[in-house]
N, C-alpha and C positions, 0 to 999 in steps of 0.2 A: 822512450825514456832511457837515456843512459848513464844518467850522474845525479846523487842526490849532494845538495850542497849547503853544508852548515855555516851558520853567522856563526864566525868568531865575534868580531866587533865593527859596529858600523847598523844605519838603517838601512832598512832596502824596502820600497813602495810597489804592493803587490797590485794590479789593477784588472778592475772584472767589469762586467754591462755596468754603467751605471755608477760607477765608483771604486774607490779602492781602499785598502788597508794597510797597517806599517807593520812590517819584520823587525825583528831586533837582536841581539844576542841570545843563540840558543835554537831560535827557529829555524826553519829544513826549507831552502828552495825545492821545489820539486815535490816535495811527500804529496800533494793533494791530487797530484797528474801522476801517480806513478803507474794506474791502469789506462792512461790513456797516450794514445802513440805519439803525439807533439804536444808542448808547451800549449796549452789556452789562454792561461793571466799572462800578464805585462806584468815584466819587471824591471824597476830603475834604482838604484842606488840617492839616497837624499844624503850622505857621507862619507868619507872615504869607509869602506869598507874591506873584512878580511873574510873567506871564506874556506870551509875545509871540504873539497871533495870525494867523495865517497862512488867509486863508479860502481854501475848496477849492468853487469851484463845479463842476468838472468831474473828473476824472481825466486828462480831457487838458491840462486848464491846469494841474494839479499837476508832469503829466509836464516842462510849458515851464520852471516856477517851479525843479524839480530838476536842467536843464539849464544855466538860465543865472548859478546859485547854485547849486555844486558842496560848498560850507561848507555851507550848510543842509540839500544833501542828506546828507551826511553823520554830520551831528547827529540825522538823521532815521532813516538805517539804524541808527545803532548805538543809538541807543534802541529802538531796535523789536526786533533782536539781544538787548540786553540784556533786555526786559521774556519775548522767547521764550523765551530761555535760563533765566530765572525761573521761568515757568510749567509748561516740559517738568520741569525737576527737580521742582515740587513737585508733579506729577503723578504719577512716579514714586515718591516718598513716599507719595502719596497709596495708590497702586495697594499701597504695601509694608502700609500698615494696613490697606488691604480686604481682603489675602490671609489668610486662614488664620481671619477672623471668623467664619464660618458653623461651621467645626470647632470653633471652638472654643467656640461658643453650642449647639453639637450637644452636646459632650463635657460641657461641663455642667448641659444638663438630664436629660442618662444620668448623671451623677455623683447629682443631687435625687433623681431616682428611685429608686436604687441606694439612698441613705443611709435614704429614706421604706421602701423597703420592707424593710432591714436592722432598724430598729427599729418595723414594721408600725405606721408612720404614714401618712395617706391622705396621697397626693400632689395638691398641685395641678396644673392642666393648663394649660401655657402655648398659648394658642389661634391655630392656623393657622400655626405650624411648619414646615408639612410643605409650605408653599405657598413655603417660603425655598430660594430655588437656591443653590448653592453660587458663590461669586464667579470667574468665568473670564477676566476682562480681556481680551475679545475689539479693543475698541478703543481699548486705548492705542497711544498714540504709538509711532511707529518709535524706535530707539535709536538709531538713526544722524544722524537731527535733531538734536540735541545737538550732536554734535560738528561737523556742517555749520555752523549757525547760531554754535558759538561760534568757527570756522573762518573766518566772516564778521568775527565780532566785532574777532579780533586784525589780520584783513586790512585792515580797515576803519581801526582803530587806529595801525595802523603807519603808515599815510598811504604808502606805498612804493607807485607806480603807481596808486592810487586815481584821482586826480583826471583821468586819462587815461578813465577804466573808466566814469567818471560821467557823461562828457562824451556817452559815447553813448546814442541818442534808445533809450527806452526799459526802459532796463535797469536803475536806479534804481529806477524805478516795480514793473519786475518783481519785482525783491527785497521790494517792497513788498505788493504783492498776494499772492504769495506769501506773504510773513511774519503777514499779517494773516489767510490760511485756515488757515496753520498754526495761529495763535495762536487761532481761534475753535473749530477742531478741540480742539486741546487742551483750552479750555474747557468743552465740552461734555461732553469725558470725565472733568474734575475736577467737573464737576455730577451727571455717572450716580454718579460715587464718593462725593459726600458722599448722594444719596439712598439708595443701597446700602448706606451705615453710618450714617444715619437710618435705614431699617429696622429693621437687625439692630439698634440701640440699641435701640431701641423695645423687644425685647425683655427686656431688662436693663433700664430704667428709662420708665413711662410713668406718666401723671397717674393709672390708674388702680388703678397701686398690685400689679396682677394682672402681676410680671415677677420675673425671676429675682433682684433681686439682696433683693426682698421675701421670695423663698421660701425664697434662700439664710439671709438674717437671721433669719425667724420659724422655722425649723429650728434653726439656731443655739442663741437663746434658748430654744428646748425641749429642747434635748439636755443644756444646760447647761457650763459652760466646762471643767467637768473631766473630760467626755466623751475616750473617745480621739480621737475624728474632729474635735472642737469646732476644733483648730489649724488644722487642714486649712481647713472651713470659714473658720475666722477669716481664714486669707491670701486665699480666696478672694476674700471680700467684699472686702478692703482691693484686692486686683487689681483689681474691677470699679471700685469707686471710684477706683482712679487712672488706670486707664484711659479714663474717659468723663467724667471731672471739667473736661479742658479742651477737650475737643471740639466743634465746633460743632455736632456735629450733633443733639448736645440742645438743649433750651430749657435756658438757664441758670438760671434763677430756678427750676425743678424741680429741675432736680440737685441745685444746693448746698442746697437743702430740705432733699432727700432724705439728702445725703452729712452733711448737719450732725444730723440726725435719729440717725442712724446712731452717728456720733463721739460724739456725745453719749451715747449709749445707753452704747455701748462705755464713755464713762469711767466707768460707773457699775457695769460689769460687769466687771471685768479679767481681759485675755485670758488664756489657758491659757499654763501654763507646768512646764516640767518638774524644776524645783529647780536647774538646772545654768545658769543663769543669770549668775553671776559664773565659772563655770567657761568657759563658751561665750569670754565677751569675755575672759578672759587667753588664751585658743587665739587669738582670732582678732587680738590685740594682738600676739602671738608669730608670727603669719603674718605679717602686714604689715610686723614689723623687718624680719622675713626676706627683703621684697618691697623692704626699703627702698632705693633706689637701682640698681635692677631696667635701668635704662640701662646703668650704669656695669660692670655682670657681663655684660650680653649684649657689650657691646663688649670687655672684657678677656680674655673666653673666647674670642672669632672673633679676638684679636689684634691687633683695629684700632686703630693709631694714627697720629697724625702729624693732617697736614690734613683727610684722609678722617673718623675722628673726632671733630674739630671742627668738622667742616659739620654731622652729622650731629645733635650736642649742640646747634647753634643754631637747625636748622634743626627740632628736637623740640621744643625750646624755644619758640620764633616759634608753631608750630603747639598751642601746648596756651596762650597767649594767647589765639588768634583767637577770639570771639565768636562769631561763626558759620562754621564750620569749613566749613560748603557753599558759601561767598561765591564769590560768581563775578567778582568783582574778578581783575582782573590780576595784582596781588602772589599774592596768596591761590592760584589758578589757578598761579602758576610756583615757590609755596613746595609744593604739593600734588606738582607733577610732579618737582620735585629730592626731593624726601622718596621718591617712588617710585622711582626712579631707585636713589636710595642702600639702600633697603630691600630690593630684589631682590640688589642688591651683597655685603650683610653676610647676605642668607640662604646665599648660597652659599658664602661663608667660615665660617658658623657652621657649616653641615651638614658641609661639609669636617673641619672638626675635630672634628665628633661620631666621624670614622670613625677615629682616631689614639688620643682621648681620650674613654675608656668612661664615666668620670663625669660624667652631664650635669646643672645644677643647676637647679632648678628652675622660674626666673625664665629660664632657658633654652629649658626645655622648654615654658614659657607662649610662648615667642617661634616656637618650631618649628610647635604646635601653631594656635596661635591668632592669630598676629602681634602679640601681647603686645609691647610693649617698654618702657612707661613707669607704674606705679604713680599717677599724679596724672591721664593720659589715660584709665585706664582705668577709677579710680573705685574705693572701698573695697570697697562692694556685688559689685562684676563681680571683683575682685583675689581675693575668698574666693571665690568659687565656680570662676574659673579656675583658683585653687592645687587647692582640689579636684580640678574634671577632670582635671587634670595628673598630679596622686598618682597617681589610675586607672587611668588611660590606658596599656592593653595592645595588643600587637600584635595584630591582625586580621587578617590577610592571610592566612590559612589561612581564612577564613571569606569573603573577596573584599573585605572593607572597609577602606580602607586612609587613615589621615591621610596628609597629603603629604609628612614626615618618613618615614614608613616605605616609603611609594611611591616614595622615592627612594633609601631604603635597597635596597629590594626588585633594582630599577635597578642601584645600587653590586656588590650580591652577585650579581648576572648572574641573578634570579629571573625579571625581568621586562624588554623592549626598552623604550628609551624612543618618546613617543607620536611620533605623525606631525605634522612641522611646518604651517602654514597653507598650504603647498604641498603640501602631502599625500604630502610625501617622509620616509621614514622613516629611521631614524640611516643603516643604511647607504648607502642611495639619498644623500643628502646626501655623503657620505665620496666614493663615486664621481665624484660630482657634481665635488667640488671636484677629484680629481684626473685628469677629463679636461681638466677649466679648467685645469691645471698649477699648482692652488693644493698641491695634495701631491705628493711623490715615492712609488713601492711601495713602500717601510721604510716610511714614516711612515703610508699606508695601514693598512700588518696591526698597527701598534702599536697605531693608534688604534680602531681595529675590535674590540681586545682592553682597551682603558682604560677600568676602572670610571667614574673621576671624570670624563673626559669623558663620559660618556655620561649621567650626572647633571647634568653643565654641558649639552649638549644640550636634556636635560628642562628644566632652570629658564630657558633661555633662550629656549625655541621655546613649550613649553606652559604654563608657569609665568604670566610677566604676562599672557598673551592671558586665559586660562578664571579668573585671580582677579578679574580685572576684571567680565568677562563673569557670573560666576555671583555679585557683588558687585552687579550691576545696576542700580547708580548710577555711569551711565559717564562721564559732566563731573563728576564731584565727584570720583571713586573715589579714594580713599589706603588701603592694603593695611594703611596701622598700624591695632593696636586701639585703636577709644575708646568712653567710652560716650554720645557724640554718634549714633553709628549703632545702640546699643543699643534696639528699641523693645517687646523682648517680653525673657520673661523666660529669660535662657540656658539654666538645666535644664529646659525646656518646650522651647528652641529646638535643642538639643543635640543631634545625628544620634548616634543610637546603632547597632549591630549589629543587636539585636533591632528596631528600629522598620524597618532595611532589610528583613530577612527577611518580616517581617511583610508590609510593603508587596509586594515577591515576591512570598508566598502570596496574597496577594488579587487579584494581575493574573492570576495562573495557574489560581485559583480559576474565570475566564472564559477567559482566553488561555491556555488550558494548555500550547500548541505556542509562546507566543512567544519562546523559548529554542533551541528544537532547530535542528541544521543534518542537513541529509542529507549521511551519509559512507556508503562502503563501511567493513567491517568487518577489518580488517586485524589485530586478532587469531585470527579464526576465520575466515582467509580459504579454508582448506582445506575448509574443513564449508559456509559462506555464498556462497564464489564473488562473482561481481560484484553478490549482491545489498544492496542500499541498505537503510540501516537511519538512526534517525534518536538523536543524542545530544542532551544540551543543555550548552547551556555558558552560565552564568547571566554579566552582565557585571561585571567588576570595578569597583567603588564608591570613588572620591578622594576625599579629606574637604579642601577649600580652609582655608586659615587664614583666613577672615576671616566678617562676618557678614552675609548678603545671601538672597534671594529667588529665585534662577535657577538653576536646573538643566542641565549641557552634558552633550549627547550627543556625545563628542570622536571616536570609530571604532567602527567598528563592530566591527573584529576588531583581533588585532594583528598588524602586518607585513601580510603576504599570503597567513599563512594564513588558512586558512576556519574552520576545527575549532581555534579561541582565543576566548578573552572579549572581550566590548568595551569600553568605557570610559566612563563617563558620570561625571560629576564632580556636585560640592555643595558650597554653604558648609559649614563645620562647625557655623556655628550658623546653621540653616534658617530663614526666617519663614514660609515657605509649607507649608501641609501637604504634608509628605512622600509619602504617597500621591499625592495628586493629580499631582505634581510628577515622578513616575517613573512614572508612567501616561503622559506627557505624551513622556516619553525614551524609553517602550518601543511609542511609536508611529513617532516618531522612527525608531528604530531598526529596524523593521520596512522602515519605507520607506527606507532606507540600505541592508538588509542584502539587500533585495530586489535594489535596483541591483545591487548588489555581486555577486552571482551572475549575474544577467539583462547584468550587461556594457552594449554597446552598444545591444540590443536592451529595454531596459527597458523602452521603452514601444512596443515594435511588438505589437500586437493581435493577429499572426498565430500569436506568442509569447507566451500566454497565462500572466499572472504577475498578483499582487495589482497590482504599478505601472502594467503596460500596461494591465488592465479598468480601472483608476481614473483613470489617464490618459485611458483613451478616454472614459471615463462624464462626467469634465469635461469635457472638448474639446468633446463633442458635444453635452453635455444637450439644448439647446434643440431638437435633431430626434428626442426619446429619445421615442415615443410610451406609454413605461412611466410618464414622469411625468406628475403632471398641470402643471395652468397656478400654481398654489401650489407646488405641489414646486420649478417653476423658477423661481420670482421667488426664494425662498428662497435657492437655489442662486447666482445672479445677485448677492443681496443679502451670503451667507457668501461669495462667492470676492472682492468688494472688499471684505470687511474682510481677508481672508486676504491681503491684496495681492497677487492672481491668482497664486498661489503652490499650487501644484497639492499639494506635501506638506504643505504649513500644513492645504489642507485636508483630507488625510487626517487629519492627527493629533487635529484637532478631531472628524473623526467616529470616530476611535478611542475618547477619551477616551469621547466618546457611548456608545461598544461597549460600554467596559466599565463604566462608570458609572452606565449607565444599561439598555441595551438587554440585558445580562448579568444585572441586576436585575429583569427581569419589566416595564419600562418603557420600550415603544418610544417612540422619536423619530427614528428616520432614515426615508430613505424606503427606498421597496420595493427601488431596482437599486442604493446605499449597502449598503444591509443585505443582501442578495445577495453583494455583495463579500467584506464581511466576515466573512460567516457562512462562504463558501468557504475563504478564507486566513487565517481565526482562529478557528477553532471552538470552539464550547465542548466542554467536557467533557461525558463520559457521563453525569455525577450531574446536571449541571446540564440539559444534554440531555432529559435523560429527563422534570423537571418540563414543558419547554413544548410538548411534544406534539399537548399539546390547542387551544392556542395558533394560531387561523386563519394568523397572519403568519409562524411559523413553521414549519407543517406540511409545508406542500411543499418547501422547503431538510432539515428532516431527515429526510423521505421518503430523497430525494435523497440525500442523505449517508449512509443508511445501505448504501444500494445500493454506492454506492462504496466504502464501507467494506467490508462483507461480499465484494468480488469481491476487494478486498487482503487480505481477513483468509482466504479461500481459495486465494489465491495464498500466502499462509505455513505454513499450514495444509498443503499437499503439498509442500513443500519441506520440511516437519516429516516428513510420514511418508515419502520418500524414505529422509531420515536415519536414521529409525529402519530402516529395512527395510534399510539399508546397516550397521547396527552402530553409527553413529555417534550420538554421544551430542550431544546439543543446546545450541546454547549457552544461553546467559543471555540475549545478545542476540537470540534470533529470538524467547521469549517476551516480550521486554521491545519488542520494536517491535511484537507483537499487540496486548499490553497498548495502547501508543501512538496507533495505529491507530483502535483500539473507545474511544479517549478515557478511557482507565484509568492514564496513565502518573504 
């Protein structure tokens, strides 16, 4: 780096993997690279432009040039601020398309397959498949960069004590070095993203003709359009085509080849249709009156008016102009956070009046359910299929899956306590709290201890913004309303259902069959059982967020302080990431939480042997662990700084491994990893039983059985006691052999 270079006047188009961004008056060619030895972005000029030079032969003469020119330094951070704050979001974008590609390149060539061999057509073989990992975003960015960097930005901005902060030797410079590893870090994970979806495109469209969206057409065309499945296929293809039509990660002159080949075909073949065609568009002409003015019902039913609903009409308004709704501009940035502000406001007066007034209307229940509130934000497309969901949409909560309308209903009717705040104080711990502070008097203590609606106003205040934001996982952009700016897959594909939870359940249990159970004494047959331990499960209760986003929160592990309750993990309700993967990721999580949570203080003392203390020691120590080898540690070394030496980060990743992988007949961890895990997550007997033969396995279920057989004979005479006493056996002491021998 030799020159830093300021826009006078004029744009200039910075470009990185995957895409690019605009410069404009004020901004710094150069600042983002200035730790590293050549130019990385592309830069082009979209105007005539003027620029002012600034040469850098040193870092120490830059550091002098930023001292004794506080204005230049200035203009320097906050471009550098701004181009960060650029990059991290559109990384996090980036990360939201790579999620759920491999699933979903998975699921449809089991779709080809399925349809080939339904009408015993030979199938073709998409070749080398099996060599495609699944996407895991081990090195995105922190989340918390974001809001540092744009914390920078406004500080920077406001000029309020700046010019003091500048003055001092070095510290300019640091923001600078800093900002420029962050900004190359980032780039380098927006470079693995677009090679990772170059890949998986590859599949679906390459020069050679041999990809899915070939198989899916030339299927097509031979089923013929009045097939029953022909529609199906039909949306398929138009999916694939709009999906990868503006991507970079094709060659462009293929695609539109391909995609025009295709359209064309298609006009000549007209797609399947079922006669109801003009009936379809009066239904959904008939939705949309009914949608019409979907603002003005949500606020006439919550009862707002005055100024309150006139900020909120302008300030919906403002926001369904903006061009780019992610703008990280300052107005944009303070219309985003008053829109938040007043949106969390009108949910709690709307839900309020759901409990008074039974009739809820529809345009209502899109706002409950999904943060629905404006008809023109959220696009024709996305308004019919939300009416839809909406129509549907029954309570769950007998089944553990709960939208966050009825999660707060649940709350309301005293089903359920509300969660525990960021202080890890729960409603009553809080109530207490405030009346030793002398913020309560005892009357208003036991009132409030007994008041549904506070205790709903607790939930929306403490857990509400934190986990919408968080499991929305665009956290400098985040606005809780629905638009279809954040729509990037398609809802009824993205749409968390009941059955897709259970399912996801069965398959972690399928490996982790115990990651559920707590050890309790048995307090209904405590006369026949005595102090013996027996184990339950209590699967965790499922929150459906109103918004559409990628992240999954594991919020408690239980609830209050009991032990023997569900815990809570949260989700958008309209997911982008496979769901599976994504509660794999939370029921590792929560292992390593629920472990704490028992083990106390002692969680990781070794002498107190628990899944956290051997995994805590196993990190701490690796490097003297003569179990591994000199690979095993580099590795180790190499996953704990992506993990940001985060000792549960790294368990969860080798969870995932567990069940992903090492559960499927394919090791990957190492020998004292899988030791761990084999101990404190076992598989099941059926599964058990295949790897037997299994070198890497044989000594762990050697092992294990031993242990098992000396507990499944310790129940076993406590069985025939009972019998030899008269007494008849519970349900529980078969149901913990079962448990035990890995049958439960």
């Amino acid at each position: 780096m030799t020159a830093l270079h300021l826009i006078v006047k004029g744009k200039v188009t910075a470009e990185y993997p995957g895409g690019s961004y605009q410069l404009g008056k004020g901004d710094v060619i150069g600042i983002c690279e200035l730790c590293s030895e050549v130019h990385f972005l592309g830069y082009s000029t979209l105007e005539e432009t003027s620029i002012l030079t600034y040469p850098v032969s040193s870092l120490g003469a830059l550091d002098d040039l930023l001292q004794k020119h506080p204005d230049v330094a200035r203009l320097f951070l906050l471009s550098l601020f701004h181009q960060i704050n650029i990059l991290l979001e559109q990384s996090y974008l980036s990360e939201m398309n790579c999620t759920g590609l491999h699933q979903n390149l998975t699921n449809d060539y089991k779709k080809y397959n399925a349809l080939c061999n339904r009408y015993h057509i030979q199938p073709r073989v998409l070749e080398n498949l099996e060599e495609t990992a699944a996407f895991l975003g081990e090195d995105s960015p922190d989340t918390w960069l974001n809001t540092y960097y744009l914390g920078l930005q406004h500080f920077y901005s406001s000029g309020d004590g700046v010019k003091s902060l500048m003055l001092e030797p070095g510290v300019s410079l640091g923001f600078i070095r800093k900002g420029s590893l962050d900004f190359r870090k980032t780039y380098t994970v927006l470079d693995e993203h677009l090679h990772y979806r170059t890949m998986v495109a590859g599949y679906y469209f390459n020069s050679t003709g041999e990809d899915l969206f070939d198989f899916f057409s030339s299927l097509y065309y031979k089923l013929g359009q009045n097939n029953e499945d022909a529609e199906s296929l039909y949306a398929d293809l138009n999916r694939m085509a709009d999906q990868f039509e503006n991507d970079p990660a094709l060659d462009k002159a293929l695609l539109s080849s391909r995609i025009k080949s295709f359209r064309d075909n298609l006009a000549r073949v007209a797609p399947p249709t079922d006669g109801n065609a003009d009936k379809d568009a009066g239904l959904h002409a008939t939705i949309m009156q009914e949608l019409s003015g979907s603002l003005n019902s949500i606020l006439e039913y919550a009862d707002l008016k005055g100024e309150d609903a006139v900020s909120f009409r302008q300030n919906i308004n403002a926001y369904k102009t903006m061009e780019d709704k992610s703008s990280m501009d300052d107005s944009a940035i303070r219309l985003r956070k008053k829109l938040t502000e007043e949106f969390y406001k009108l949910y709690a007066l709307v839900f309020e009046r759901t409990t008074s007034i039974p009739y809820i209307p529809i345009p209502v229940k899109m706002f409950l359910y999904f943060g629905y509130v404006d008809e023109d934000l959220a696009g024709t497309s996305n308004c019919l299929k939300l009416y839809q969901l909406a129509c549907g949409m029954e309570d769950q909560s007998d089944l553990g899956v709960y939208t966050l309308y009825h999660w707060l209903q649940a709350i309301y009717d005293g089903k359920k306590e509300p969660s525990r705040n960021e202080f890890d104080e729960d409603y009553n711990d809080f109530l207490h709290k405030q009346k030793v502070g002398g913020n309560l008097s005892s009357s208003e203590l036991l009132a409030l201890e007994s008041d549904p609606m506070n205790k709903v106003d607790y939930e929306l205040k403490n857990m509400f913004p934190q986990v919408n934001k968080m499991t929305c996982g665009r956290i400098t952009t985040f606005c809780p309303i629905f638009s279809s700016d954040n729509v990037i897959k398609d809802l009824n594909s993205a749409f968390v259902t009941t059955a897709q939870i259970s399912k996801a359940f069965e398959t972690i249990k399928s490996i982790d069959y115990s990651a559920f159970y707590r050890e309790s004494l048995d307090y209904e047959n405590m006369d026949a059982m005595g102090k013996e331990t027996i184990h339950l499960e209590f699967l965790p209760d499922i929150i459906l967020m109103p918004n559409v986003g990628l992240r999954g929160v594991m919020w408690q592990e239980i609830e209050g302080k009991k032990r023997n309750t569900p815990g809570r993990m949260f989700f958008s309700v309209f997911h982008m990431e496979d769901i599976n993967t994504s509660l794999i990721r939370l029921t590792g999580e929560f292992r390593w939480e629920m472990c704490k949570r028992i083990q106390g203080s002692r969680w990781n003392d070794i002498s107190e042997r628990s899944l956290t203390s051997e995994y805590f020691d196993y990190i701490q120590f690796y490097r003297k662990n003569h179990d591994l080898s000199s690979e095993a540690k580099e590795k180790i070394r190499t996953s704990l700084q992506r993990a940001k030496n985060s000792f549960k980060e790294m368990f969860v990743r080798d969870y995932i491994i567990w069940v992903l992988f090492e559960g499927n007949g394919s090791p990957r961890l190492n020998r004292v990893a899988r030791k761990i895990l084999f101990s404190y997550c076992p598989f099941p007997a059926a599964l058990a039983s295949g790897m037997g033969q299994n070198p890497l396995y044989a000594e762990l279920l050697s092992r294990q059985k031993i242990l098992n057989a000396q507990r499944v004979h310790h129940l076993e005479v406590l069985k025939q006691k009972l019998n030899n006493s008269g007494i008849s056996i519970p349900a529980t002491l078969e149901a913990e052999i079962n448990f035990t021998l890995g049958k439960s």
